[in-house]
DSSP file (Angstrom, degrees, kcal/mol; ACC not computed):
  #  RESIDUE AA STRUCTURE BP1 BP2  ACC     N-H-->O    O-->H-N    N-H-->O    O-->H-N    TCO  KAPPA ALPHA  PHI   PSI    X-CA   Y-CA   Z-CA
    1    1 A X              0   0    0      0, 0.0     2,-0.2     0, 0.0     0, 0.0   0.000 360.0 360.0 360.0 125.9  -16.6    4.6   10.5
    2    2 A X        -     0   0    0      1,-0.1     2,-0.9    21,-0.0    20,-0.5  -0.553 360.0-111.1 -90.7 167.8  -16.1    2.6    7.4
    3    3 A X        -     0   0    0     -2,-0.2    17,-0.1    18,-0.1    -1,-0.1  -0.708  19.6-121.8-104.3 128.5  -15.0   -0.7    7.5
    4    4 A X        -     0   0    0     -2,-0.9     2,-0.3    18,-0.3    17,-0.2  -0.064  31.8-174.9 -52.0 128.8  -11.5   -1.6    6.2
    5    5 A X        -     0   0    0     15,-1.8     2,-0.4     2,-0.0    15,-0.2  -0.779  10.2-170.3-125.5 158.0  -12.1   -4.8    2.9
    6    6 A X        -     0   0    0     -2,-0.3     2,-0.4    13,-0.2    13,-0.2  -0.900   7.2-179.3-138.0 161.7   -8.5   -6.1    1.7
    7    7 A X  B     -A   18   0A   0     11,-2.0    11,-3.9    -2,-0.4     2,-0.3  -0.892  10.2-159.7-175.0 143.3   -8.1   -8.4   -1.4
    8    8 A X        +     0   0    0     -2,-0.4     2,-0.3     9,-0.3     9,-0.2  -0.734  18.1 160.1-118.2 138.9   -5.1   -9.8   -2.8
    9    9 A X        -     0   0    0     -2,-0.3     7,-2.5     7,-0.2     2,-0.2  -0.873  36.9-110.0-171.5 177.5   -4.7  -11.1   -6.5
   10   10 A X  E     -B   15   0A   0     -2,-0.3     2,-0.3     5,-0.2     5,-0.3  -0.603  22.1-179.4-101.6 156.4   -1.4  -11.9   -9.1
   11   11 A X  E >   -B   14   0A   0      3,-2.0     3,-2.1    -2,-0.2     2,-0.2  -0.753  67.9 -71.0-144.3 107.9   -1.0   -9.5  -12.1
   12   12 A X  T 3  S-     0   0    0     -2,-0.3    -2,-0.0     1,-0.2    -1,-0.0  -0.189 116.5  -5.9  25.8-102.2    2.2  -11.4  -13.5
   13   13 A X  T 3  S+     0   0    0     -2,-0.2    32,-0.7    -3,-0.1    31,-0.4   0.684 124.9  84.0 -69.9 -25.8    5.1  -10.9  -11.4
   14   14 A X  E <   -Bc  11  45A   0     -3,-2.1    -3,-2.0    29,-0.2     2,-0.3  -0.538  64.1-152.2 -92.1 146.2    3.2   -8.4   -9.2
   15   15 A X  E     -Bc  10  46A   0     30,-1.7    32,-1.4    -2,-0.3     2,-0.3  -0.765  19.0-150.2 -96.6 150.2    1.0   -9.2   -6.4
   16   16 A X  E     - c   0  47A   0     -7,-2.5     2,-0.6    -2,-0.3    32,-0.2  -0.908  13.8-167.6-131.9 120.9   -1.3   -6.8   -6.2
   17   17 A X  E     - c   0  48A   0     30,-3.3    32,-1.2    -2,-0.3    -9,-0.3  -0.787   9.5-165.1 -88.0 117.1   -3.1   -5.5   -2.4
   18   18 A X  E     -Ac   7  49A   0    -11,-3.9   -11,-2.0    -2,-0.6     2,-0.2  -0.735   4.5-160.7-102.6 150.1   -6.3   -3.1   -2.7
   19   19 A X        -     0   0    0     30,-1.7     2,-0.5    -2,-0.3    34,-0.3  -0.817  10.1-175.5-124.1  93.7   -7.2   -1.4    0.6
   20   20 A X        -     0   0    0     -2,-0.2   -15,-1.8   -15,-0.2     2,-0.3  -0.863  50.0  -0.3-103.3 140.0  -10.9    0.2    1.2
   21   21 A X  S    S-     0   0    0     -2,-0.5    34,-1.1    31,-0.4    33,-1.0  -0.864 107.1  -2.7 119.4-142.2  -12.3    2.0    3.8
   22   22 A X  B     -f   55   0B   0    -20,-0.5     2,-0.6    -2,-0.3   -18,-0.3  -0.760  45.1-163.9 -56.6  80.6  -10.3    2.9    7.0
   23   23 A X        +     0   0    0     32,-1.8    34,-0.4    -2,-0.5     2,-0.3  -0.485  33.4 133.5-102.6 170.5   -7.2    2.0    7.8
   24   24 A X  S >> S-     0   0    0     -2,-0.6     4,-1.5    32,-0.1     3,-1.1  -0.900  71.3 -75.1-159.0 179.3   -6.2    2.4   11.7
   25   25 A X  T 34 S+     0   0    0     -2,-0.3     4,-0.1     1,-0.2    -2,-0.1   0.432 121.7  60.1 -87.4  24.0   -4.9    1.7   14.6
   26   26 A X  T 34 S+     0   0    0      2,-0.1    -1,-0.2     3,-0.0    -3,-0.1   0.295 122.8  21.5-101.8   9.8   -8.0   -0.6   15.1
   27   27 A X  T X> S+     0   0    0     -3,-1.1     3,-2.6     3,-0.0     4,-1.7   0.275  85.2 111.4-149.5  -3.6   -7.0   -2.6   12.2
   28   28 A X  H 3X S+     0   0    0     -4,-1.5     4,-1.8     1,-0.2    -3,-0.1   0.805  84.7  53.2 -13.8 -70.5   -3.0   -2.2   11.3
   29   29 A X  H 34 S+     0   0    0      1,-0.3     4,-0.3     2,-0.2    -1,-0.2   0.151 105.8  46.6 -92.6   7.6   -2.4   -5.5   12.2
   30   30 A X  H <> S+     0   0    0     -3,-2.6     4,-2.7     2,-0.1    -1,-0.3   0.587 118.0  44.9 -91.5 -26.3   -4.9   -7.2   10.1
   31   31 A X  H  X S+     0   0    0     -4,-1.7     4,-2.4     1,-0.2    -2,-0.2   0.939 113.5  51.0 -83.0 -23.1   -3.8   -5.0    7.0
   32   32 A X  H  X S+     0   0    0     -4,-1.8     4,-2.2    -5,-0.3    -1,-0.2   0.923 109.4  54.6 -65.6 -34.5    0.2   -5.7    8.0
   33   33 A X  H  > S+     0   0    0     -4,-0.3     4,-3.1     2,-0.2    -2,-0.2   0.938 111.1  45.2 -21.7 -78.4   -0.8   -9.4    8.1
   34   34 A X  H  X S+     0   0    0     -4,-2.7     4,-1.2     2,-0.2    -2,-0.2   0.819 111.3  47.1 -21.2 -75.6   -2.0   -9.0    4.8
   35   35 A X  H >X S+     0   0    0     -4,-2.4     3,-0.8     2,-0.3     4,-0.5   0.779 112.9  48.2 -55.3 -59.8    0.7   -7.3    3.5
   36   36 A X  H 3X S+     0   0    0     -4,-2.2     4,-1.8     1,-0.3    -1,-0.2   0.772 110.7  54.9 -77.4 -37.3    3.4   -9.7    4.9
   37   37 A X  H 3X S+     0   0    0     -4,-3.1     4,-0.5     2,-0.2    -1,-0.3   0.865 108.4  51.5 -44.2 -48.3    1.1  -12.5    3.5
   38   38 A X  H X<>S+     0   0    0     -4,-1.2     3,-1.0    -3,-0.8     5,-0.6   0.900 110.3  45.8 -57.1 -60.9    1.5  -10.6   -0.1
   39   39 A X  H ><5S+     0   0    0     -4,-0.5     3,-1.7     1,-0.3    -1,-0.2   0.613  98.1  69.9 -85.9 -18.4    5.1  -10.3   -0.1
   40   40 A X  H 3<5S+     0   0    0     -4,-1.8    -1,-0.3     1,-0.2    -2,-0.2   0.898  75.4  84.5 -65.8 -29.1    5.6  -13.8    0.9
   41   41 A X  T <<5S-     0   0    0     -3,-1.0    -1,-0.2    -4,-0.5    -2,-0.2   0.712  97.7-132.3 -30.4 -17.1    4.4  -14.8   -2.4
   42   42 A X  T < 5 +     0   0    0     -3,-1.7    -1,-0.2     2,-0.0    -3,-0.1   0.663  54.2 150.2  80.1  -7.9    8.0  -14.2   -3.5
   43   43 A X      < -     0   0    0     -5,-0.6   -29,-0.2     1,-0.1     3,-0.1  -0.210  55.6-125.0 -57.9-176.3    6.5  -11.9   -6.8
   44   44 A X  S    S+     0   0    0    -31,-0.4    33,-0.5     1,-0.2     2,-0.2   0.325  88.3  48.6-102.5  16.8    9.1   -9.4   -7.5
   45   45 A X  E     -cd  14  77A   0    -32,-0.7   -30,-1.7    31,-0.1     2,-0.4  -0.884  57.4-166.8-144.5 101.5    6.5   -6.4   -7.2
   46   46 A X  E     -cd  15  78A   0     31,-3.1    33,-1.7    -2,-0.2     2,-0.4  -0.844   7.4-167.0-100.1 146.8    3.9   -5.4   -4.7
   47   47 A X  E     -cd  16  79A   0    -32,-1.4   -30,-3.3    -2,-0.4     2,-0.3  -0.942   7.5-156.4-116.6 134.2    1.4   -2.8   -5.7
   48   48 A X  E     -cd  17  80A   0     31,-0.7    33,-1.4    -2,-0.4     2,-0.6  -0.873   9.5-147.3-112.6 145.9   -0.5   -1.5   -2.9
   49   49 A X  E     +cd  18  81A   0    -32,-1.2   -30,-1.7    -2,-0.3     3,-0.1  -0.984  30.5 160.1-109.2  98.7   -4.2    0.1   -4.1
   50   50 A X        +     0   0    0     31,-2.4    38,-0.2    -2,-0.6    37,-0.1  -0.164  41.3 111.8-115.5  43.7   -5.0    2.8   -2.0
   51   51 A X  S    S+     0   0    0      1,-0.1    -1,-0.1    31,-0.1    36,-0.1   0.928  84.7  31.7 -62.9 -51.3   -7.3    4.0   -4.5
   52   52 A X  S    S+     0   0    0     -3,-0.1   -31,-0.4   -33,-0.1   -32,-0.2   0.711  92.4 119.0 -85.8 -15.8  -10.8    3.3   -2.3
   53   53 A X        -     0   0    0    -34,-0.3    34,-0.4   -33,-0.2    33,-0.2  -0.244  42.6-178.4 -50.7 122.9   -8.8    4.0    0.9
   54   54 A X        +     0   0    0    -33,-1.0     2,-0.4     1,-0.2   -32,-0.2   0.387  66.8  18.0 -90.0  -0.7  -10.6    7.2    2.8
   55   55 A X  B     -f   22   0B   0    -34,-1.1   -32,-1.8    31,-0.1     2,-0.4  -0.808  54.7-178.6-162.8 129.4   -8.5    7.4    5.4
   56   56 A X        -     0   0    0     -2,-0.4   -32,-0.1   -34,-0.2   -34,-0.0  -0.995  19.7-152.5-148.1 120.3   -5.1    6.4    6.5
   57   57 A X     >  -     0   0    0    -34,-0.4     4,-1.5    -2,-0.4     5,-0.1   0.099  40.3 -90.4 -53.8-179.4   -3.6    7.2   10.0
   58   58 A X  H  > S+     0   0    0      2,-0.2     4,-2.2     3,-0.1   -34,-0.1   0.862 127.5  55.1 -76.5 -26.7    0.1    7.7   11.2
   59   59 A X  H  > S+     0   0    0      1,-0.2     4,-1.7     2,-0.2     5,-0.3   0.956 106.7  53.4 -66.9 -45.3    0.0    3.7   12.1
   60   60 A X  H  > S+     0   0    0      1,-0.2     4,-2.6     2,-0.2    -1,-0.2   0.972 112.0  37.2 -36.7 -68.2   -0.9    3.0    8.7
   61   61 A X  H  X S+     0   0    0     -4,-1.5     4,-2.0     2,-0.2    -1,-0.2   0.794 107.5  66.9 -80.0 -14.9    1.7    4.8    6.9
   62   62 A X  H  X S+     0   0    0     -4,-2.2     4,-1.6     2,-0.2     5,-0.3   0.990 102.7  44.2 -39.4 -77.9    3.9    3.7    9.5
   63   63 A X  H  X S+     0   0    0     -4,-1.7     4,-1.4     2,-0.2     3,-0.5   0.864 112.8  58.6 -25.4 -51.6    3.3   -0.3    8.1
   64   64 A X  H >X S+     0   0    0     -4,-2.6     4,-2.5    -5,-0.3     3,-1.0   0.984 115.7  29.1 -80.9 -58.6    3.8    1.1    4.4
   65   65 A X  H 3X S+     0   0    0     -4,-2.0     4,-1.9     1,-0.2    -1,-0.3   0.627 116.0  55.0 -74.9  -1.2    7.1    2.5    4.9
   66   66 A X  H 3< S+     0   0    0     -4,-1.6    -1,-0.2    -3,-0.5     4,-0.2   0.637 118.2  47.6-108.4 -35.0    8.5   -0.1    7.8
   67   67 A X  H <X S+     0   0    0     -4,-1.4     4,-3.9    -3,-1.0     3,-0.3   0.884 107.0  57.2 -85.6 -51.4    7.3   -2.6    4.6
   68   68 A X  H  X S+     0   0    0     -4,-2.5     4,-2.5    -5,-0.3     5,-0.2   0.976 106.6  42.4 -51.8 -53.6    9.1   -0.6    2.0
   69   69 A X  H  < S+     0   0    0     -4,-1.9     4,-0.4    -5,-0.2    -1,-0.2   0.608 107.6  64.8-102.0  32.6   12.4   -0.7    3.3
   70   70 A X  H >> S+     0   0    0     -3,-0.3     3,-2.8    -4,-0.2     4,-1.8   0.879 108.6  42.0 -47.7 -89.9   11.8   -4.5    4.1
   71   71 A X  H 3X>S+     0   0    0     -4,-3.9     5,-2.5     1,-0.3     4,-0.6   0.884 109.3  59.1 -39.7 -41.1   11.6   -5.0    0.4
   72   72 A X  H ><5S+     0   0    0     -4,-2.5     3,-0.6     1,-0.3    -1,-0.3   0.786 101.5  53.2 -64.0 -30.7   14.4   -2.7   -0.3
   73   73 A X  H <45S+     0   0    0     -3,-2.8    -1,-0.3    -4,-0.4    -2,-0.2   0.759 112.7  44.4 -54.1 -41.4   16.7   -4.7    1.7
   74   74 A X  H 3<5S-     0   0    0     -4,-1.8    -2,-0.3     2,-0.1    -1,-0.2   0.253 115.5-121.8-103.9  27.6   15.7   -7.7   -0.3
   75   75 A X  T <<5S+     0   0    0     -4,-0.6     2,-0.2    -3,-0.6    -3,-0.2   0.863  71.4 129.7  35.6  62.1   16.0   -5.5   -3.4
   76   76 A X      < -     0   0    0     -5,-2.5    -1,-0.3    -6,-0.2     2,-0.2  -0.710  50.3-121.0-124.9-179.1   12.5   -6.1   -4.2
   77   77 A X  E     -d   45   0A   0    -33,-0.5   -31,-3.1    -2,-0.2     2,-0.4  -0.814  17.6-169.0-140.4 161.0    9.8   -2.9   -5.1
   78   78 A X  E     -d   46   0A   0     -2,-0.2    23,-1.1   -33,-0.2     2,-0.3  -0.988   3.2-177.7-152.6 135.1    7.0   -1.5   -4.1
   79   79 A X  E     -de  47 101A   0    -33,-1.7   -31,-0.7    -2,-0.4     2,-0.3  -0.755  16.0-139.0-128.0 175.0    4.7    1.0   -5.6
   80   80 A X  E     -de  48 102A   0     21,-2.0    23,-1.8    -2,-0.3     2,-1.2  -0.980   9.8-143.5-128.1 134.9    1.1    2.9   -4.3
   81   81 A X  E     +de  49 103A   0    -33,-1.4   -31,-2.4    -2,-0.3    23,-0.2  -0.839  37.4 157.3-106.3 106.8   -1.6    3.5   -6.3
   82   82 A X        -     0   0    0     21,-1.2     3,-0.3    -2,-1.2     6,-0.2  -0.203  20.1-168.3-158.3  75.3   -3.0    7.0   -5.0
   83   83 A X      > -     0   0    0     21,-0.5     5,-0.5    20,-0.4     2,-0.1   0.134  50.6 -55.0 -46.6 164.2   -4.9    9.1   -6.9
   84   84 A X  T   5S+     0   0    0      4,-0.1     2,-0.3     1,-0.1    -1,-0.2  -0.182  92.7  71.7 -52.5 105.4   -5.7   12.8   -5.8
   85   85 A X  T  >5S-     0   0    0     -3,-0.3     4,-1.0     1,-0.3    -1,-0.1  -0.733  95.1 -33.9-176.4-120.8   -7.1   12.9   -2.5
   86   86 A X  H >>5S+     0   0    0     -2,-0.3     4,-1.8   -33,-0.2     3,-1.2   0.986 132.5  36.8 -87.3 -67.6   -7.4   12.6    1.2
   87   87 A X  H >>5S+     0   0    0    -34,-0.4     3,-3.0     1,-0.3     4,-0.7   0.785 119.0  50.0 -50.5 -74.1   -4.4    9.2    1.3
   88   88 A X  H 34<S+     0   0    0     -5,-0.5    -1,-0.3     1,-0.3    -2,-0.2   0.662 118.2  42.5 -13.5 -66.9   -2.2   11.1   -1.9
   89   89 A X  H XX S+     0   0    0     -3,-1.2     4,-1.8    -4,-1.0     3,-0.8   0.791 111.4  51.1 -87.8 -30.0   -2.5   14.6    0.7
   90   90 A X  H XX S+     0   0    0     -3,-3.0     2,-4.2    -4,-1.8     3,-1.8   0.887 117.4  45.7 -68.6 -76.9   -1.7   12.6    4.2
   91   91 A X  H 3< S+     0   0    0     -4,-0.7     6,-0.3     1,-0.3     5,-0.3   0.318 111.9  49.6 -38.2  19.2    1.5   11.3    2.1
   92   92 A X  H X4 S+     0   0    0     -2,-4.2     3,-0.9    -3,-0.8    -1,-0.3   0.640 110.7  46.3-132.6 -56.6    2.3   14.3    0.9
   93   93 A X  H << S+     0   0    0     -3,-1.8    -2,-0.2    -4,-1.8    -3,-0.1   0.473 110.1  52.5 -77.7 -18.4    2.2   16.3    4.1
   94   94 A X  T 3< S-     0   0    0     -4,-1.6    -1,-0.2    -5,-0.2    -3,-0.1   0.044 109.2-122.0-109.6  29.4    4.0   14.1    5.9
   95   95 A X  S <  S+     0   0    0     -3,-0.9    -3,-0.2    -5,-0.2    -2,-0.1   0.785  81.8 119.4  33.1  47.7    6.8   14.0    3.5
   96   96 A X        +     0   0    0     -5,-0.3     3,-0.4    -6,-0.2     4,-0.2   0.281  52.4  78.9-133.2 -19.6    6.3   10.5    3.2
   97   97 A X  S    S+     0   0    0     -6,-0.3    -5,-0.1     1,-0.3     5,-0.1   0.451  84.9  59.4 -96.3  10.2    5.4   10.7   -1.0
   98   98 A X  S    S+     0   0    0      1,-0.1    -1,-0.3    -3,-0.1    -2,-0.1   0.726  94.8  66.9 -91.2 -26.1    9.1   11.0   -2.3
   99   99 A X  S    S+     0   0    0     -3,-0.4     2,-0.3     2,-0.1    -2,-0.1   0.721 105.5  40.4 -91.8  -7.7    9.9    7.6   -0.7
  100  100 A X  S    S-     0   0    0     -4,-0.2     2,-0.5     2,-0.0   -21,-0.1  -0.932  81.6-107.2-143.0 169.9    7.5    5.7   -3.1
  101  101 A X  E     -e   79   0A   0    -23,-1.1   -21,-2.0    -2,-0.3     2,-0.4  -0.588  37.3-169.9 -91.3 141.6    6.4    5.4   -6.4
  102  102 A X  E     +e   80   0A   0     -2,-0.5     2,-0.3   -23,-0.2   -21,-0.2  -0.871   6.9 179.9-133.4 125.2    3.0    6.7   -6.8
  103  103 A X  E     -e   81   0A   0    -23,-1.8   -21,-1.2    -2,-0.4   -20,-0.4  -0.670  29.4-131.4-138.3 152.9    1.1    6.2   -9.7
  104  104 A X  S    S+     0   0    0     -2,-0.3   -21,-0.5   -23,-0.2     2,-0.2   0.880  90.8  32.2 -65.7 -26.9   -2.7    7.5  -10.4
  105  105 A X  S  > S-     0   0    0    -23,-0.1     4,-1.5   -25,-0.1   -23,-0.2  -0.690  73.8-127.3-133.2 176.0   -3.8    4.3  -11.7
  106  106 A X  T  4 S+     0   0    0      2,-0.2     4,-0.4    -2,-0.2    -2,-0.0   0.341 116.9  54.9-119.0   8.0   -3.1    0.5  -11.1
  107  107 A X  T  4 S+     0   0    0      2,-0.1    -1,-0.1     3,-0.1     4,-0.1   0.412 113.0  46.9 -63.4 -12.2   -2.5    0.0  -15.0
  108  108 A X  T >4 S+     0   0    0      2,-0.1     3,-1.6     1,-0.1    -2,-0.2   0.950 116.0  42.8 -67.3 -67.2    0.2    3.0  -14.3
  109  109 A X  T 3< S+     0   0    0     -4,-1.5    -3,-0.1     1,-0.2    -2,-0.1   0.783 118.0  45.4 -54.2 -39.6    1.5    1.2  -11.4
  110  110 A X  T 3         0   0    0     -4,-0.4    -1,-0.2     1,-0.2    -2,-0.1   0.518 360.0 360.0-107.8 -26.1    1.5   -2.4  -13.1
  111  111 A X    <         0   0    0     -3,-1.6    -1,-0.2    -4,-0.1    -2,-0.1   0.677 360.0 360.0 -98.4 360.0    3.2   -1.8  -16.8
């Protein structure tokens, strides 16, 4: 099982969160922490990274949309960075990839 890394940094307005490894229900609530930690910054943009993510459960994507229409209430934005692969194909399959913007790269997501 790999182990879930999180990192945080500013890219102007945007906070940006990368997520690698695993996320699960044996770690949600560190990466929802996180998250809520992110968006407290106040920017007016979170980019979530799921670029190194290999795996994402239903609890996972649960936290990404339960977070989206957070922001959307507070008419703030939220984008996912998820190039072609295992995340991109769980969002996809779960009709879960119209509800965000999803961009191949984090200079896509960012400009």
């Amino acid at each position: 099982m790999d182990v879930l890394e999180m990192s945080r940094h500013h890219h102007g307005s945007s906070v940006v969160v990368r997520l690698a490894g695993e996320m699960d229900v044996d770690n949600v609530s560190q990466v929802r922490k996180c998250l809520d930690e992110a968006v407290a910054a106040h920017d007016s943009k979170l980019v979530v990274d799921l670029t190194a993510l290999t795996f994402i459960d239903t609890t996972g994507l649960g936290v990404l949309v339960r977070l989206l229409a957070s922001l959307r209430e507070r008419d703030r934005t939220m984008a996912l960075v998820a190039p072609d692969g295992q995340v991109l194909r769980r969002l996809r399959r779960t009709n879960l990839a119209p509800l965000f913007p999803i961009y191949d790269t984090l200079p896509e997501a960012l400009a």
